[in-house]
Backbone as ProteinMPNN parsed JSONL, in Angstrom:
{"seq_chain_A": "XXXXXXXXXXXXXXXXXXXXXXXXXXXXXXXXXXXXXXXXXXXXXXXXXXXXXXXXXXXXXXXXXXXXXXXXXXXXXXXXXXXXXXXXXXXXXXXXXXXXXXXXXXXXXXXXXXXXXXXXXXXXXXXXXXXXXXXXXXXXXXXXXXXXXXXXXXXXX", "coords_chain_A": {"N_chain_A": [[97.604, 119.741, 89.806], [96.411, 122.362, 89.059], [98.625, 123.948, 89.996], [100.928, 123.113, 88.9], [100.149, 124.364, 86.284], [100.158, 127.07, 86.725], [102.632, 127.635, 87.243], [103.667, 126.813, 84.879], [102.608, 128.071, 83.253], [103.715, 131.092, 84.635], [106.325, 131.106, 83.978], [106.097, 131.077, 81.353], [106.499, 133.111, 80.39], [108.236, 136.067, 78.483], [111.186, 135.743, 77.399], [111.289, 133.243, 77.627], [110.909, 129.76, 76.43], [109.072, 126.757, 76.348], [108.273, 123.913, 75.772], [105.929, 121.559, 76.208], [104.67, 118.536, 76.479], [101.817, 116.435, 76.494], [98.845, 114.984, 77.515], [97.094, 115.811, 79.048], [94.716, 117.757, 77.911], [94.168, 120.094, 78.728], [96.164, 121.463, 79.802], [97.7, 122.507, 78.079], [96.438, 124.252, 76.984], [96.221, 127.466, 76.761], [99.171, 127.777, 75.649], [100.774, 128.992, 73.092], [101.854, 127.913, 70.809], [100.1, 125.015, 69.607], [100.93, 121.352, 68.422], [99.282, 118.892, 67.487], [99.676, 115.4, 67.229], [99.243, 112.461, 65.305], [99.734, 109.153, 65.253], [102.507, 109.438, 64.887], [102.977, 111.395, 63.339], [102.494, 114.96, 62.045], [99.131, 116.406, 63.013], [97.681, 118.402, 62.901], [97.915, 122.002, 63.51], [98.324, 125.068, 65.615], [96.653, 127.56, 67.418], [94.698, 127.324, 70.464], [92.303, 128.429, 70.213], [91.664, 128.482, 67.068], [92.272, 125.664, 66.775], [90.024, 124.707, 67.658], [88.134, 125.521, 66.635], [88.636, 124.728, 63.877], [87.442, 122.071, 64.374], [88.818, 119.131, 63.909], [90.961, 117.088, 64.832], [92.63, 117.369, 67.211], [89.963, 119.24, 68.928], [88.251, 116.696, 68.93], [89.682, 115.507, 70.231], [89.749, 117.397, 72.628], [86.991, 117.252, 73.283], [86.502, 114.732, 74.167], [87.899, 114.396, 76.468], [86.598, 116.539, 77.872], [84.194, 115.287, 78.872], [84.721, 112.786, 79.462], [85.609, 114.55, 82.161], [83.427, 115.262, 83.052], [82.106, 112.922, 83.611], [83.163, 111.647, 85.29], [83.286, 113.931, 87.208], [80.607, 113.521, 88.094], [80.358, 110.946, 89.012], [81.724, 111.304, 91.818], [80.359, 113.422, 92.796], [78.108, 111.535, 93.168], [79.251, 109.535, 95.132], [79.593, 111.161, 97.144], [77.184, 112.291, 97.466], [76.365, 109.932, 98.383], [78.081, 109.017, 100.963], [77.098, 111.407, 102.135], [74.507, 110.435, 102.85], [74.606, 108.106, 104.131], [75.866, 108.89, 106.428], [74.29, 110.54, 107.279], [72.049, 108.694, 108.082], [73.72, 107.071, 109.451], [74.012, 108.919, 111.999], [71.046, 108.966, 112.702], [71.202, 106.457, 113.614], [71.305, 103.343, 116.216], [73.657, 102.887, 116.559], [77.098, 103.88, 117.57], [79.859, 106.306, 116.244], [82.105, 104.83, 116.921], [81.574, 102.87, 117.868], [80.897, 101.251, 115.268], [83.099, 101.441, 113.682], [84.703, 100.038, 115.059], [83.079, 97.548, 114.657], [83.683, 97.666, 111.676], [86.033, 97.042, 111.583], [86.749, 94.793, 112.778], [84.834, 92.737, 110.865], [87.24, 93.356, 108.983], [89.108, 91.982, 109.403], [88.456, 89.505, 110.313], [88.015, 88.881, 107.529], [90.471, 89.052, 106.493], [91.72, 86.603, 108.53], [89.898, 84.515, 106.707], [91.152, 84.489, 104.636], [93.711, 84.161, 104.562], [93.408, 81.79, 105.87], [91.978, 79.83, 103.581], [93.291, 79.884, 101.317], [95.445, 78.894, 98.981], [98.139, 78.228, 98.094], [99.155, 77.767, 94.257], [101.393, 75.818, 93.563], [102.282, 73.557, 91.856], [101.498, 75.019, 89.909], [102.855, 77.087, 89.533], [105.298, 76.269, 89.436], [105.367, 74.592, 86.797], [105.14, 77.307, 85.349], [107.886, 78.217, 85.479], [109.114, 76.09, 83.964], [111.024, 76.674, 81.403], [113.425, 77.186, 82.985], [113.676, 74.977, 84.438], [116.599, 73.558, 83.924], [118.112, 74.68, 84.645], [118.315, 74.792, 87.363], [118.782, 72.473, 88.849], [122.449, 72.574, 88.531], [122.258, 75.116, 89.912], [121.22, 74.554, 92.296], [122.959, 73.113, 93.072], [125.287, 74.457, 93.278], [124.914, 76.578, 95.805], [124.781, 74.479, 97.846], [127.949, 73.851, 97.611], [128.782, 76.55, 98.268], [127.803, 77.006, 100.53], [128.752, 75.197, 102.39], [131.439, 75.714, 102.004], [132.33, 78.24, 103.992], [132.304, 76.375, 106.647], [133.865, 73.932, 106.732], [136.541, 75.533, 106.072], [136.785, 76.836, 108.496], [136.936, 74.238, 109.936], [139.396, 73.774, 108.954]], "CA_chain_A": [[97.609, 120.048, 88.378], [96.471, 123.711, 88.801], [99.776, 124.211, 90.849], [101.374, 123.028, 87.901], [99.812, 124.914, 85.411], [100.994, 128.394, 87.34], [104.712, 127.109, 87.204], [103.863, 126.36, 83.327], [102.315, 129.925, 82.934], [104.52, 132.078, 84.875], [107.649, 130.556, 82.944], [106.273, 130.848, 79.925], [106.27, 135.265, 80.225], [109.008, 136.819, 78.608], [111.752, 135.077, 76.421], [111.926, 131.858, 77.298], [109.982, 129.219, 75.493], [108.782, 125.85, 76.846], [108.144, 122.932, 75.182], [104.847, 120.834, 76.313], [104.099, 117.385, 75.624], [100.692, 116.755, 77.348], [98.303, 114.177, 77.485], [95.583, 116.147, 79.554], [94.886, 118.942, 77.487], [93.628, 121.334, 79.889], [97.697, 122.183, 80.762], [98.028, 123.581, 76.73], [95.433, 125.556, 76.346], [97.317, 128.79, 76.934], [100.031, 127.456, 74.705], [101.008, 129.716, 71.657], [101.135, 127.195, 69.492], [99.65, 123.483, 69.987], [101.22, 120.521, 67.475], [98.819, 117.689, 67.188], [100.192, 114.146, 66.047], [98.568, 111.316, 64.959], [100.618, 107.97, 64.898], [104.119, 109.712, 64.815], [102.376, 112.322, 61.967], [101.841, 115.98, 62.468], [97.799, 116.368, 61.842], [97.035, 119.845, 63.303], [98.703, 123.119, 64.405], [97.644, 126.36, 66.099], [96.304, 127.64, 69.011], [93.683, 126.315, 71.466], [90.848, 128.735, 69.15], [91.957, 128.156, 66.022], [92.382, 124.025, 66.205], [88.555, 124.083, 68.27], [87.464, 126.135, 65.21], [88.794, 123.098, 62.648], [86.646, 120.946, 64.579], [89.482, 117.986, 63.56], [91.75, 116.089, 65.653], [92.258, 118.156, 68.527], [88.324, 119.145, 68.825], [87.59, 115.479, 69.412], [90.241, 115.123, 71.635], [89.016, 118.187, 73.779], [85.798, 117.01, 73.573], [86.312, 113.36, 74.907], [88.309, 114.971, 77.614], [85.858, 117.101, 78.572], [82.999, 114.526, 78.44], [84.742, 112.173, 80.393], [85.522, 115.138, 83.442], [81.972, 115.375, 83.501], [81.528, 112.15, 84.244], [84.003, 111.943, 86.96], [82.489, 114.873, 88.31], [78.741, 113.063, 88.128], [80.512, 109.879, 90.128], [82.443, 112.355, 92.466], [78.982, 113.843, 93.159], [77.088, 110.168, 93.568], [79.847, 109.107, 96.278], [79.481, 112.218, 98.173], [75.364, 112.002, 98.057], [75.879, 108.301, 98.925], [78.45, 109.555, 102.154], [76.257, 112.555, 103.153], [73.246, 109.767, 103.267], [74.949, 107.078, 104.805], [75.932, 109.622, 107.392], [72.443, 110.559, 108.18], [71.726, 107.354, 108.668], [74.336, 106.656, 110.907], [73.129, 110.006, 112.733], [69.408, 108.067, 112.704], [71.517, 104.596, 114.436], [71.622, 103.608, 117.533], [75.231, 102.437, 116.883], [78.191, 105.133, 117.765], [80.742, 106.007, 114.956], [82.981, 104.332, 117.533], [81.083, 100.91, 117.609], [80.523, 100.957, 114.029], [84.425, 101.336, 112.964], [85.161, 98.634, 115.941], [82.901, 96.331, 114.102], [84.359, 97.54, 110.378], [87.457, 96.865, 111.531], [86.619, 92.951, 113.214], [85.068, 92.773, 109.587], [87.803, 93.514, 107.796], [89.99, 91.163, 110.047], [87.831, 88.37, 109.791], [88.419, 88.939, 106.266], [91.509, 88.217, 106.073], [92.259, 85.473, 108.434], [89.49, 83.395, 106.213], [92.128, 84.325, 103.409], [94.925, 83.271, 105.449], [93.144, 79.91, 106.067], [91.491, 79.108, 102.831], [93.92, 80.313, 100.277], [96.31, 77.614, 98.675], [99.594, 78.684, 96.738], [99.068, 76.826, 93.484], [102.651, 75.219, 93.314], [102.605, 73.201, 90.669], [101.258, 75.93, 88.09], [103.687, 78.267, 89.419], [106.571, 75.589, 88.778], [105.053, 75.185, 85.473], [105.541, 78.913, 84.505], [109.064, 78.406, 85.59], [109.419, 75.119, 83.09], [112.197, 76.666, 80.847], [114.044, 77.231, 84.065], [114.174, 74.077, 84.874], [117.832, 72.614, 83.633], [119.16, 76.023, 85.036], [117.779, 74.854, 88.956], [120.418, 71.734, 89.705], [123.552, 73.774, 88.706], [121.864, 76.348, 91.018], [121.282, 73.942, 93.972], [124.825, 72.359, 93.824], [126.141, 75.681, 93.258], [124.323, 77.172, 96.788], [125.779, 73.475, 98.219], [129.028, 73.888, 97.61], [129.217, 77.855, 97.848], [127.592, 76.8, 101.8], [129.616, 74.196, 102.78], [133.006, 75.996, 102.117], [132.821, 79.072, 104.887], [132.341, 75.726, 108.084], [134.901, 73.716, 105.912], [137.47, 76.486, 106.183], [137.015, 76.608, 109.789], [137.663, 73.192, 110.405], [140.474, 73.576, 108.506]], "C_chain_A": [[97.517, 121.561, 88.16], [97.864, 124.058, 89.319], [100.931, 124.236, 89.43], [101.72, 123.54, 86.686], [99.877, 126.288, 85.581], [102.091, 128.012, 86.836], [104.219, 127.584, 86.097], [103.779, 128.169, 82.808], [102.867, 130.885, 83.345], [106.195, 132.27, 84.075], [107.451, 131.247, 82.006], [106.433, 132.537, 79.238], [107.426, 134.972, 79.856], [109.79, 135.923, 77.413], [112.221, 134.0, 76.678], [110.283, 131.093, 77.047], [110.244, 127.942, 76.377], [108.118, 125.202, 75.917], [106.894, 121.965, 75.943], [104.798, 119.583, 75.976], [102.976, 116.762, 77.122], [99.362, 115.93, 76.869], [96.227, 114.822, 78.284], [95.847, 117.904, 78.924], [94.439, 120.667, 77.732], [95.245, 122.153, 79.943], [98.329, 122.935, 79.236], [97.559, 124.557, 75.874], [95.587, 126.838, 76.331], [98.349, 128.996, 76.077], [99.687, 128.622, 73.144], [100.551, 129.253, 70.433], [101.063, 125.641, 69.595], [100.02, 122.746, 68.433], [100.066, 119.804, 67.905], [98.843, 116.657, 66.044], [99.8, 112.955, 66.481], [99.311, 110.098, 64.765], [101.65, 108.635, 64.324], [104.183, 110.992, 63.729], [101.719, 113.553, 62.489], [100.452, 116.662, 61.708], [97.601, 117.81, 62.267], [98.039, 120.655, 63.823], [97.869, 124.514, 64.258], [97.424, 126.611, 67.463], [94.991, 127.019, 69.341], [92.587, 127.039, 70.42], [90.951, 128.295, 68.354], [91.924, 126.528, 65.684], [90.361, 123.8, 66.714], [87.661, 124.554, 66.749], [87.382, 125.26, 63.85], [88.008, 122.218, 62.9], [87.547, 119.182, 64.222], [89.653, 116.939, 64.76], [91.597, 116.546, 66.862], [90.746, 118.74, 69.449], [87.965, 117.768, 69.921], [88.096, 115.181, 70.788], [89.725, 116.056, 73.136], [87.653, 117.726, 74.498], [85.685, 116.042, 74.605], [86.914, 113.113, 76.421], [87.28, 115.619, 78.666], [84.457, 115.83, 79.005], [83.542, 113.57, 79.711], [85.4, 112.711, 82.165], [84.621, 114.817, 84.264], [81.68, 114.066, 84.277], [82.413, 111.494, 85.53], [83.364, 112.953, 87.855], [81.084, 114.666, 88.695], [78.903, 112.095, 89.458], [81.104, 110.436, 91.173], [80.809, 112.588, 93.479], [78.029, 112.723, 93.498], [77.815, 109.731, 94.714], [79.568, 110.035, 97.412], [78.101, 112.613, 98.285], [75.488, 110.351, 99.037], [76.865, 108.514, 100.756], [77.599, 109.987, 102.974], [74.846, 111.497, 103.48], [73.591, 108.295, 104.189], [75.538, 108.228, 106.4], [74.934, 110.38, 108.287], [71.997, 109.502, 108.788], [71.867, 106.533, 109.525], [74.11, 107.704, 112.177], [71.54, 109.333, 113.65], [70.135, 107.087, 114.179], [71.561, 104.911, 115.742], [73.2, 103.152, 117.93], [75.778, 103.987, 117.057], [78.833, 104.888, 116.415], [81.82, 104.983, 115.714], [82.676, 102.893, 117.246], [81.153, 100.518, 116.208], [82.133, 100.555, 113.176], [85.16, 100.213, 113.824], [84.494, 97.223, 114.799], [83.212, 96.17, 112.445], [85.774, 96.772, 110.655], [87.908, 95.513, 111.959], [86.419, 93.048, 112.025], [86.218, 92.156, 108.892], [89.138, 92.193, 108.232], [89.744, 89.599, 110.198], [87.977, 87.622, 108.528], [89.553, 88.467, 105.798], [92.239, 87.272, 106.382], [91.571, 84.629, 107.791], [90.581, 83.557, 105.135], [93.1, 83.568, 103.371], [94.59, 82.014, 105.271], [92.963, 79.306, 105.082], [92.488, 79.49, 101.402], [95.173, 79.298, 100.237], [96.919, 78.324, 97.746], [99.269, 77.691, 95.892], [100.754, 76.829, 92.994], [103.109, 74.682, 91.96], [102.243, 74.268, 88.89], [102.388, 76.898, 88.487], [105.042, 77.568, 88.714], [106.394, 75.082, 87.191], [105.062, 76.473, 84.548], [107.308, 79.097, 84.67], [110.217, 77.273, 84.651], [111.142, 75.657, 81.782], [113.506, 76.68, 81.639], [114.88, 76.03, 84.911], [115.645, 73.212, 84.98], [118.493, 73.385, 84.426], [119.019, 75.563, 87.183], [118.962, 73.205, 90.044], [121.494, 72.476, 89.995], [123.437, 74.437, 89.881], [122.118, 76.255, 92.492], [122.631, 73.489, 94.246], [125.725, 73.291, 93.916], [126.13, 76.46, 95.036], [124.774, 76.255, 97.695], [126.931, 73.774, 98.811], [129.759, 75.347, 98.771], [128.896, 77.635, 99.981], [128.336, 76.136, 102.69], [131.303, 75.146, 103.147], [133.699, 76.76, 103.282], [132.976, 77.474, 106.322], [133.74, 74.926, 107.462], [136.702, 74.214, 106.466], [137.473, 76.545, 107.633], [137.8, 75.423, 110.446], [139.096, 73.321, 110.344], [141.869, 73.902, 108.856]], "O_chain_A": [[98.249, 122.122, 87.344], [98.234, 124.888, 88.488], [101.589, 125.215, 89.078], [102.782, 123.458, 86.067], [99.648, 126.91, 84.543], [102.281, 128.262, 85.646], [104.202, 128.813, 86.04], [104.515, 129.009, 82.291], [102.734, 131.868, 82.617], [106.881, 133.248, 83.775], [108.302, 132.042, 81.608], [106.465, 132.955, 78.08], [108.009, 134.015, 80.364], [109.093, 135.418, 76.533], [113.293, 133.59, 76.232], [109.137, 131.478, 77.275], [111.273, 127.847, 77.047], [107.351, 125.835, 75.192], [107.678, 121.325, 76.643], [104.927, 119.502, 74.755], [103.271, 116.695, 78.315], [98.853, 116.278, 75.803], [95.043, 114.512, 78.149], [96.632, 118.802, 79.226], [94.43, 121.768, 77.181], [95.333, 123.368, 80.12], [99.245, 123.758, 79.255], [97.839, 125.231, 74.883], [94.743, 127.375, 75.614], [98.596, 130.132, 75.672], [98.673, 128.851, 72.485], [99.729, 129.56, 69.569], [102.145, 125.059, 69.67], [99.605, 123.266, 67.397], [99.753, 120.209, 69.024], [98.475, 116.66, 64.869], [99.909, 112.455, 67.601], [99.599, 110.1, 63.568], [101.77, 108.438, 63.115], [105.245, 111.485, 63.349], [100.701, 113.51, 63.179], [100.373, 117.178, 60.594], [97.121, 118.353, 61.271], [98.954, 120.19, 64.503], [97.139, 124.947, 63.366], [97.895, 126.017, 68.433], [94.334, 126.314, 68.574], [91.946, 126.236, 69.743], [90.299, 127.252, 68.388], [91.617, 126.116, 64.565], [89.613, 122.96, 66.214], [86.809, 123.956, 66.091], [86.456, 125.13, 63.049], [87.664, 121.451, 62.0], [86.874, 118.154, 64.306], [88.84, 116.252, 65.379], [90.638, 116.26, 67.579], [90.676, 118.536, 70.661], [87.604, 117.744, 71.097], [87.576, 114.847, 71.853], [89.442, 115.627, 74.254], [87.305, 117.767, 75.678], [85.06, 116.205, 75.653], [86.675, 112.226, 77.24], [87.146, 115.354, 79.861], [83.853, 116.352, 79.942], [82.946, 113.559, 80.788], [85.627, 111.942, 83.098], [84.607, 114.381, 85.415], [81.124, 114.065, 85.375], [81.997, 110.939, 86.547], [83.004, 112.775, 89.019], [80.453, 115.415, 89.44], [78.228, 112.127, 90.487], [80.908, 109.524, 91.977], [80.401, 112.033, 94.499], [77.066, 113.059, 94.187], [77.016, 109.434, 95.602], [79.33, 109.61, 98.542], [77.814, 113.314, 99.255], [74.86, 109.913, 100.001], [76.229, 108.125, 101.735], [77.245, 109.516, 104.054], [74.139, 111.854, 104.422], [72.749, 107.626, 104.788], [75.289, 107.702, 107.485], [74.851, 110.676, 109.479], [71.597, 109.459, 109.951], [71.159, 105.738, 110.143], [74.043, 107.23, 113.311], [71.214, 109.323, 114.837], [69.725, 107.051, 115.339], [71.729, 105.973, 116.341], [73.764, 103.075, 119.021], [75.15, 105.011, 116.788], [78.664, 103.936, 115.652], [82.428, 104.264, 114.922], [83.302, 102.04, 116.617], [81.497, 99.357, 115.984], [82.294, 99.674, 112.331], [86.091, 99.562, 113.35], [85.13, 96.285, 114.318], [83.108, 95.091, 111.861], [86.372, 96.029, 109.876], [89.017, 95.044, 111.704], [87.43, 93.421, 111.429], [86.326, 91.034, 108.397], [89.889, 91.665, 107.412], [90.592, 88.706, 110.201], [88.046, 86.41, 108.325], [89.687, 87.644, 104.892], [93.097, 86.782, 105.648], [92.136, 83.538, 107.877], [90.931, 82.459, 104.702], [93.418, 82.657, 102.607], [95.266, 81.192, 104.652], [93.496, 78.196, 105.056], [91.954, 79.137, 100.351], [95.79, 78.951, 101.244], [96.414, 78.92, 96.795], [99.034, 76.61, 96.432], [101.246, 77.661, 92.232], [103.963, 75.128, 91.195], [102.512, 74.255, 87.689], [102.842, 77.549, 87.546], [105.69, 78.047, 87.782], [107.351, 75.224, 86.431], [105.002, 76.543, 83.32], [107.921, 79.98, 84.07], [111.441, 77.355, 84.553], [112.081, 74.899, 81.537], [114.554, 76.277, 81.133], [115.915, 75.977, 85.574], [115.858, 72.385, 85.866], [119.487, 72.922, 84.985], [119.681, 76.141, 88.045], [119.493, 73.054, 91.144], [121.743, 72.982, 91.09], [124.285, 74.414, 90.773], [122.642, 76.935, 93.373], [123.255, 73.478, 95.307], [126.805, 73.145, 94.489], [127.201, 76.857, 95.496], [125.308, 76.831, 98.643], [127.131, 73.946, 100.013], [130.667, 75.32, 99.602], [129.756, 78.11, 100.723], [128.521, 76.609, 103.811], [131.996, 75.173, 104.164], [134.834, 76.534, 103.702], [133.971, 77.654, 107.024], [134.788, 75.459, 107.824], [137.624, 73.577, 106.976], [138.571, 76.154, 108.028], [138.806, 75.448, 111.156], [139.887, 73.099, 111.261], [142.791, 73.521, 108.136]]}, "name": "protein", "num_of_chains": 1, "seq": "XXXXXXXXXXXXXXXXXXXXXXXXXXXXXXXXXXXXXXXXXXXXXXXXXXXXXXXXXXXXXXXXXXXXXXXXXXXXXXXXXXXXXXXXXXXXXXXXXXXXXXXXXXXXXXXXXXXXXXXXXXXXXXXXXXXXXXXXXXXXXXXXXXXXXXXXXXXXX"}
Protein backbone atom coordinates (compact mmCIF):
# COMPACT_ATOMS: atom_id res chain seq x y z
CA UNK A 1 0.00 0.00 0.00
CA UNK A 2 2.87 2.42 0.90
CA UNK A 3 4.52 1.28 -2.47
CA UNK A 4 1.47 2.37 -3.94
CA UNK A 5 1.02 5.50 -2.45
CA UNK A 6 4.73 6.69 -3.89
CA UNK A 7 3.55 5.71 -7.51
CA UNK A 8 0.25 7.84 -6.55
CA UNK A 9 2.48 10.76 -5.22
CA UNK A 10 5.24 10.94 -7.59
CA UNK A 11 2.62 11.04 -10.59
CA UNK A 12 0.69 13.36 -9.18
CA UNK A 13 3.91 16.38 -9.46
CA UNK A 14 3.64 18.52 -12.26
CA UNK A 15 0.70 18.65 -14.85
CA UNK A 16 -0.86 15.69 -14.84
CA UNK A 17 -3.87 15.06 -12.70
CA UNK A 18 -5.10 11.72 -11.31
CA UNK A 19 -8.27 10.75 -10.46
CA UNK A 20 -8.69 8.56 -7.06
CA UNK A 21 -11.49 6.54 -6.09
CA UNK A 22 -10.47 5.02 -2.68
CA UNK A 23 -11.99 3.12 -0.13
CA UNK A 24 -8.99 3.24 2.42
CA UNK A 25 -8.56 6.72 2.98
CA UNK A 26 -5.11 6.87 4.04
CA UNK A 27 -4.12 6.75 -0.09
CA UNK A 28 -6.13 10.51 -0.44
CA UNK A 29 -4.92 12.31 2.03
CA UNK A 30 -2.40 14.20 -0.06
CA UNK A 31 -5.09 14.66 -2.65
CA UNK A 32 -5.83 18.35 -3.71
CA UNK A 33 -9.14 17.98 -3.64
CA UNK A 34 -11.22 14.99 -1.93
CA UNK A 35 -15.16 14.49 -3.27
CA UNK A 36 -17.16 12.70 -0.69
CA UNK A 37 -20.48 10.84 -1.82
CA UNK A 38 -23.11 9.57 0.00
CA UNK A 39 -25.54 7.10 -1.83
CA UNK A 40 -24.61 8.31 -5.44
CA UNK A 41 -24.82 12.22 -3.81
CA UNK A 42 -21.94 14.56 -3.52
CA UNK A 43 -21.91 15.41 0.50
CA UNK A 44 -18.43 16.98 1.02
CA UNK A 45 -15.49 18.56 -0.87
CA UNK A 46 -11.99 19.81 -0.05
CA UNK A 47 -8.92 18.80 1.16
CA UNK A 48 -7.88 16.25 3.82
CA UNK A 49 -7.77 19.69 6.53
CA UNK A 50 -10.51 21.37 5.52
CA UNK A 51 -13.21 18.21 5.35
CA UNK A 52 -11.45 16.98 9.13
CA UNK A 53 -12.23 20.60 10.14
CA UNK A 54 -16.24 20.09 9.05
CA UNK A 55 -16.17 17.27 11.30
CA UNK A 56 -19.09 15.71 8.67
CA UNK A 57 -18.97 12.82 6.49
CA UNK A 58 -15.50 12.35 5.80
CA UNK A 59 -14.39 13.00 9.66
CA UNK A 60 -16.41 9.95 10.61
CA UNK A 61 -15.18 8.08 7.95
CA UNK A 62 -11.46 8.90 8.95
CA UNK A 63 -12.23 8.29 12.23
CA UNK A 64 -13.77 4.70 11.93
CA UNK A 65 -10.80 3.96 9.79
CA UNK A 66 -8.52 4.94 12.08
CA UNK A 67 -10.21 3.25 15.10
CA UNK A 68 -10.48 0.14 13.47
CA UNK A 69 -6.27 0.20 12.46
CA UNK A 70 -5.87 0.45 15.98
CA UNK A 71 -7.50 -2.40 16.62
CA UNK A 72 -5.79 -4.48 14.11
CA UNK A 73 -2.73 -3.21 15.41
CA UNK A 74 -3.88 -4.28 19.27
CA UNK A 75 -4.69 -8.03 17.67
CA UNK A 76 -1.40 -7.89 15.55
CA UNK A 77 0.31 -7.16 18.90
CA UNK A 78 -1.79 -10.05 21.01
CA UNK A 79 -0.68 -12.77 18.28
CA UNK A 80 2.84 -11.78 18.41
CA UNK A 81 2.84 -11.72 22.54
CA UNK A 82 0.93 -15.03 22.24
CA UNK A 83 4.00 -16.41 19.54
CA UNK A 84 6.89 -14.82 21.52
CA UNK A 85 5.24 -16.83 24.70
CA UNK A 86 4.44 -19.90 23.14
CA UNK A 87 8.01 -19.85 21.96
CA UNK A 88 9.42 -19.58 25.37
CA UNK A 89 7.63 -22.23 26.28
CA UNK A 90 8.65 -24.36 23.68
CA UNK A 91 12.33 -23.11 24.64
CA UNK A 92 11.20 -24.38 28.47
CA UNK A 93 9.98 -28.17 26.56
CA UNK A 94 11.57 -31.01 26.46
CA UNK A 95 10.10 -31.54 22.95
CA UNK A 96 12.41 -30.28 19.81
CA UNK A 97 10.81 -27.81 17.26
CA UNK A 98 11.43 -30.87 15.08
CA UNK A 99 9.26 -33.36 17.19
CA UNK A 100 6.71 -30.86 17.81
CA UNK A 101 5.97 -29.99 13.91
CA UNK A 102 6.27 -34.02 13.29
CA UNK A 103 3.48 -34.37 15.72
CA UNK A 104 1.50 -30.99 14.26
CA UNK A 105 1.71 -32.38 11.19
CA UNK A 106 0.33 -36.36 12.24
CA UNK A 107 -2.36 -33.96 13.87
CA UNK A 108 -3.32 -32.29 11.12
CA UNK A 109 -3.39 -35.62 9.05
CA UNK A 110 -5.36 -37.41 11.38
CA UNK A 111 -7.58 -34.61 10.82
CA UNK A 112 -8.38 -35.11 7.79
CA UNK A 113 -8.57 -38.75 7.17
CA UNK A 114 -11.45 -38.66 10.10
CA UNK A 115 -13.01 -36.15 7.46
CA UNK A 116 -12.40 -38.41 4.70
CA UNK A 117 -14.13 -41.23 6.68
CA UNK A 118 -16.95 -39.55 8.43
CA UNK A 119 -18.13 -37.01 5.98
CA UNK A 120 -21.27 -37.97 3.79
CA UNK A 121 -22.14 -35.98 0.48
CA UNK A 122 -25.75 -35.10 1.18
CA UNK A 123 -27.17 -36.28 -2.29
CA UNK A 124 -30.47 -35.94 -2.07
CA UNK A 125 -30.43 -32.14 -0.86
CA UNK A 126 -28.00 -31.43 -3.45
CA UNK A 127 -30.45 -33.04 -6.15
CA UNK A 128 -33.06 -31.03 -4.55
CA UNK A 129 -31.26 -27.67 -5.26
CA UNK A 130 -31.01 -28.90 -8.76
CA UNK A 131 -35.09 -29.60 -8.86
CA UNK A 132 -35.83 -27.04 -11.69
CA UNK A 133 -33.20 -28.89 -13.63
CA UNK A 134 -34.76 -31.74 -13.57
CA UNK A 135 -36.86 -32.09 -17.11
CA UNK A 136 -33.59 -30.61 -18.67
CA UNK A 137 -31.45 -34.09 -17.29
CA UNK A 138 -33.17 -36.97 -19.74
CA UNK A 139 -32.69 -34.90 -22.98
CA UNK A 140 -29.15 -34.54 -21.49
CA UNK A 141 -28.60 -38.30 -20.81
CA UNK A 142 -29.98 -39.47 -24.25
CA UNK A 143 -28.21 -36.70 -25.76
CA UNK A 144 -24.51 -37.96 -24.10
CA UNK A 145 -26.06 -41.69 -25.34
CA UNK A 146 -26.41 -41.08 -28.60
CA UNK A 147 -23.54 -38.35 -29.05
CA UNK A 148 -21.28 -41.77 -27.43
CA UNK A 149 -22.45 -44.41 -29.30
CA UNK A 150 -21.90 -42.75 -32.78
CA UNK A 151 -17.77 -42.39 -32.84
CA UNK A 152 -17.69 -47.00 -32.21
CA UNK A 153 -20.78 -47.07 -34.60
CA UNK A 154 -18.84 -45.32 -37.34
CA UNK A 155 -16.10 -47.68 -36.96
CA UNK A 156 -18.01 -50.62 -37.40
CA UNK A 157 -19.29 -49.14 -40.19
Amino acid sequence: EKMIQQTIDSLSGGDLGIVSIAHRLSTVRGAEKIYVLSHGALVESGNHTSLMAMRGTYFALVSAQESAQRVEEKEELQITEEEAQQKRLSEHSNESAGQRLAKEKKEEEDRVKDINKNYKVPMGRLLRFNRPEWPFFVPAVLGALVDGSVMPLCTIA
